[in-house]
N, C-alpha and C positions, 0 to 999 in steps of 0.2 A: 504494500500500500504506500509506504512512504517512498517509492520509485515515482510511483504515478503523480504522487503531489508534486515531486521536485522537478518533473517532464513536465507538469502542467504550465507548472509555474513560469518556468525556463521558458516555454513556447510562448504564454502570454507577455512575459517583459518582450523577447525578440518580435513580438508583431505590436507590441505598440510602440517600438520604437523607429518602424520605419512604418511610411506610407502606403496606402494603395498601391500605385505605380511600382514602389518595390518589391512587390512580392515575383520570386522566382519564376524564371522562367516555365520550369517542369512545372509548379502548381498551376500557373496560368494557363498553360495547356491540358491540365487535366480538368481544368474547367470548364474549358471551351471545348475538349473532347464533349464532356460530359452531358452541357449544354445542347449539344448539335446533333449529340445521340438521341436526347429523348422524343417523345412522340408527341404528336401532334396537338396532342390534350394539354400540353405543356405551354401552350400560347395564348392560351388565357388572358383577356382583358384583365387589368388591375381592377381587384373588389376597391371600393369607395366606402369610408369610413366602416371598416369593417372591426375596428377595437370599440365603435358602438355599439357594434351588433352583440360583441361576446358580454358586453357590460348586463346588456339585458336578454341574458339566457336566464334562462330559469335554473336552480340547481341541479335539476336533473339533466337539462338542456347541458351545463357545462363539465358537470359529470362524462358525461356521452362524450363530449369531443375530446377535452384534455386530459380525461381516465385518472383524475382528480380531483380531490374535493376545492374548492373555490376557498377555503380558509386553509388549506395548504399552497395554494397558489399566490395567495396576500402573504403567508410570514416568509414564501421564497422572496416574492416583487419586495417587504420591508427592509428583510438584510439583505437584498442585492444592492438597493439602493444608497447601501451606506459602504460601500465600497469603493477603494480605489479601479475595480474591475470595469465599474459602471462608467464612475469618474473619467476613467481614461479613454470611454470611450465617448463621450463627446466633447472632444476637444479639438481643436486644426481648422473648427471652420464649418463643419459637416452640422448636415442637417441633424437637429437632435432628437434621438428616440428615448422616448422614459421606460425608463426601467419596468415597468408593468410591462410593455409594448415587449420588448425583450424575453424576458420571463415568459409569455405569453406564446410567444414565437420557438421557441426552446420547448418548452414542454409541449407544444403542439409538434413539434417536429419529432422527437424521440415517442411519441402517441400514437403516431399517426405513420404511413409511407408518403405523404407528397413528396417528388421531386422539389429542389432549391428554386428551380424557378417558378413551380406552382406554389411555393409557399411565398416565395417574392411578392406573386401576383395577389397573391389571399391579404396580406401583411402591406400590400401597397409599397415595398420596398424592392431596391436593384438586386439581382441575383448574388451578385459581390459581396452585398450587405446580408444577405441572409447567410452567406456562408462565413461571415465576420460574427453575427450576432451568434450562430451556436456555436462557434468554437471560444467565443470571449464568455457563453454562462456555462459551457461545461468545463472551463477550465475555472470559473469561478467556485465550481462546484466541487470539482476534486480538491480544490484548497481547502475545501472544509472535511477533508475525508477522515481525519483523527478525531472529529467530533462527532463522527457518524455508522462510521466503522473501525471500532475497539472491540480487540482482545477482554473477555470476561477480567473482571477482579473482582479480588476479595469478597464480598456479600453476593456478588453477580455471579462468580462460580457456583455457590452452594445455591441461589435461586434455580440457575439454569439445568443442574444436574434434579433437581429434585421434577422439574417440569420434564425432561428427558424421561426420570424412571417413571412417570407418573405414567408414560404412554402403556411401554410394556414391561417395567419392573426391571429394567436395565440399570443399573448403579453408576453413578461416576463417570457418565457421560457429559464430557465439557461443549462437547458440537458434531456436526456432519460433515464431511469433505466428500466434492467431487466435482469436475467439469463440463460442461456443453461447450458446444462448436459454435460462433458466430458466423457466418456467412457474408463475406466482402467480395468485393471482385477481386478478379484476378494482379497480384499485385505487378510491380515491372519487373522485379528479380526475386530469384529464388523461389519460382514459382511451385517447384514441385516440394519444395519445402511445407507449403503450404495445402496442399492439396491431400485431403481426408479420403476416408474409408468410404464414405456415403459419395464423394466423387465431385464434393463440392472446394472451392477455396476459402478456408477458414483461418481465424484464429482461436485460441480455445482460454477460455475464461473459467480459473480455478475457485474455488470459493468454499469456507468455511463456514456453514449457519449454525444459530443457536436454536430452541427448543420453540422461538416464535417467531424463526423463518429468517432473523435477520441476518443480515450480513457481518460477520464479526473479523474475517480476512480474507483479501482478493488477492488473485495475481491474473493479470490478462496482457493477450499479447503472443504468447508460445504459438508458432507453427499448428497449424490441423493436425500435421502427419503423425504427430509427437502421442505416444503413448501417456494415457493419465499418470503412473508412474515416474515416466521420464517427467512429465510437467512439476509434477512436487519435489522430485531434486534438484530442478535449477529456479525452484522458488525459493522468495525471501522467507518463506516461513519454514521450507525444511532447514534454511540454516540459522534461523532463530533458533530452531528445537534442538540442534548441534550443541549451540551456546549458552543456551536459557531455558534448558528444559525443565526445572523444578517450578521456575517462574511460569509458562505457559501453563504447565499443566500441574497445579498445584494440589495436594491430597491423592496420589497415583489417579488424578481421570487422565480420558483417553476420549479420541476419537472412532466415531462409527465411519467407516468407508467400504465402498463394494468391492467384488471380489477383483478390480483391478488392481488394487493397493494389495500391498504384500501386508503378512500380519505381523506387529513389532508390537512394542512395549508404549506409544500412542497412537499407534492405527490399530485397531480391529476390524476386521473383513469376515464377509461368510465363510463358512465351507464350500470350499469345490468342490461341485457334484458333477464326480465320472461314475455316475449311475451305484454307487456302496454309500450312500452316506445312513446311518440309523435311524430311525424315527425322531429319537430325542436330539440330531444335528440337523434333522428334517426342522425340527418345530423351532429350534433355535434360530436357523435362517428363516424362518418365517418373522420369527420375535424381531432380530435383526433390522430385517427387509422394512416392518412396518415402524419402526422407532426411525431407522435412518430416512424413512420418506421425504421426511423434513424437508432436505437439500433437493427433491425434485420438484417438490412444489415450492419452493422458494424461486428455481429456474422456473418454472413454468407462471408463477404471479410474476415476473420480471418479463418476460417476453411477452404473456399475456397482458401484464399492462403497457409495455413501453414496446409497441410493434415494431418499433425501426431496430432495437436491437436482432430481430429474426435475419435482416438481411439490410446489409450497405449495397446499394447500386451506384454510387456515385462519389464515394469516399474513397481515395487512392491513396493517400497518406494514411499508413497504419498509424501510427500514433495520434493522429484526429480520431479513428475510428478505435483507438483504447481507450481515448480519454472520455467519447462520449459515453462508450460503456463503460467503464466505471464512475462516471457522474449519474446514470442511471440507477446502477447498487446505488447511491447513496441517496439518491431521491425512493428507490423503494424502502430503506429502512426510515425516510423522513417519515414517508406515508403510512408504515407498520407503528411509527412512536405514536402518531395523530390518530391512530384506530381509523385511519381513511383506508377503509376494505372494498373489494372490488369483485363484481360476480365477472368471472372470464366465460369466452364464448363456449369454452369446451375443457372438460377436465383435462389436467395434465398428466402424462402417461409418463412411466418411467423412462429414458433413453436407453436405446440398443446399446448391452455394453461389448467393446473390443478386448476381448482379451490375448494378448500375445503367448505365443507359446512356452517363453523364457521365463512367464510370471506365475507359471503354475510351480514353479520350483518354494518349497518355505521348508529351510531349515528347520530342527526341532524348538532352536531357541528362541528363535522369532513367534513360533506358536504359544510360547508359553502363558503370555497372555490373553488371547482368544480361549486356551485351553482350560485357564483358571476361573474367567467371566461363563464358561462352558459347565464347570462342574459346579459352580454357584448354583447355576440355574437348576441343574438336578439336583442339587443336595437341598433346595428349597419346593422340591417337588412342582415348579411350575414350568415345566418340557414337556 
């Protein structure tokens, strides 16, 4: 997480220190690629005063379009406005947009699929500017990511585990770990780098939730091609738990994660079933399956509220399209603190998982504790 603030960051000082006219060549051309690709529907007359229209939606009305409540949309628009973010962006001369207007544009955009230029057209503004306006609130948003997404402490651990065991009487569960694929286009290099198992180009977005869906650590960014696995060893959190393991996971918890994660002494995973497993490792992986759910409905209210994270059409800078998703985690845990709940179109279904062949290997020592959370469960007669 604190990658993505210091990239956020870094990106917003370098673009407000030069102009319009300065931006690079290669970006200029991906947006005029971008622009001249899309279809025809994309030409759209500019709507006319259309920040009136949204003032007088009803709440249900504003519900529907920005897939948020309108009193989480006023304390985004209050601290955005008191930002150097805001700040720096009306200055040089330019025509000035408020900060509602903005906010308003941002979460419509991560809501919703319009094209930049059908959101220009919606918003009344140039295509330039729309793609200035979401990269200046999602960079404004990942600055806040230490206030939105934290690691449990102290009274937060013993809460969270007791809401964990409360599902299916699983102990000393601190969270859930696991990844989904985001869907960009195709980048300029290293393309096969990026190119997944389902045949799409992605990047893959890691994430640890707690017991009420939130987001407590991300890593985004890794290759498609990249096994769950591989993702957690060149993340900042497995090398936190290298260095600070009594701190993460303090009173022996542990994480629940699927049978891609090897089993070790903070990850527990199912049993692999090559057709021998016993009833009582049968019921266990059941126990498992439904306690760890957590992390897939957490992925699925995340895509299911914020639609653009399912697929980038028009984002060619990976680092645009990490910072917006993780500006999104942190607008979904805004939304989970505010009890702003959301009915989705269609329940979320767990993802197909990859398992490599290299990952069915687990020493006896690494079982030890799946093995011990294993005989708990029998010796308490609920298997």
């Amino acid at each position: 997480m604190d990658n993505e603030i210091r990239q956020a960051v870094l990106e917003y000082l370098l673009d407000s220190s030069s102009s319009e006219e300065s931006t690079s060549a290669s970006e200029l051309e991906d947006r005029i690629s971008s622009n001249d690709s899309s279809s025809d529907e994309d030409t759209h007359e500019k709507v006319a005063n259309f920040m009136e229209t949204i003032e007088k939606y009803s709440e249900t009305d504003f519900k529907s379009h920005f897939r948020l409540d309108r009193s989480t949309a006023e304390q985004l628009i209050e601290s955005y406005s008191q930002t150097d973010f805001f700040a720096t962006s009306n200055h040089g001369g330019k025509m000035k947009i408020e900060a509602r207007e903005e906010i308003y544009f941002y979460v419509w955009y991560v809501s919703n699929t319009l094209t930049f230029r059908q959101l220009g057209n919606l918003f009344g503004v140039a295509t330039s500017t729309a793609w200035s306006i979401v990269g200046r609130v999602s960079s404004w948003l990942v600055s806040k990511g230490r206030e939105f997404i934290k690691w449990p402490q102290g009274d937060a651990v013993e809460q969270n585990c007791r809401k964990f065991e409360a599902k299916k009487r699983i102990p000393s569960v601190i969270g859930a770990i696991d990844c989904t694929h985001i869907v960009i286009s195709a980048p300029k290099s290293n393309k096969k780098c990026y190119y997944d198992r389902k045949q799409n180009f992605t990047i893959v977005l890691q994430a640890v939730v707690d017991a009420d869906k939130k987001f407590i650590d991300i890593c985004c960014g890794e290759p498609g091609s990249l096994h769950d696995s591989r993702v957690l060893k060149r993340s900042t959190l497995y090398n936190r738990v290298q260095t600070n393991y009594t701190q993460l996971f303090p009173s022996n918890t542990f994480l629940l994660g699927d049978s891609a994660y090897a089993s070790s002494h903070w990850i527990v995973p199912p049993f692999k079933d090559y057709g021998q497993l016993s009833d009582q490792q049968k019921a266990f992986n059941f126990i498992h399956s439904s306690t760890r759910m957590v992390i897939e409905n957490a992925f699925g209210l995340l895509k299911g509220r914020f639609r653009r994270i399912n697929k980038f059409t028009e984002q060619r800078n990976l680092n645009s399209v990490k910072r917006i998703v993780v500006s999104a985690c942190i607008l979904h845990n805004l939304c989970i603190i505010n009890a702003d709940t959301i009915v989705l179109d269609q329940e979320a279904t767990p993802e197909e998982r990859h398992l490599e062949q290299n990952s069915n290997l687990e020493n006896s020592a690494s079982r030890n504790r799946r093995e011990a959370l294993f005989s708990y469960r029998c010796q308490q007669n609920i298997l």
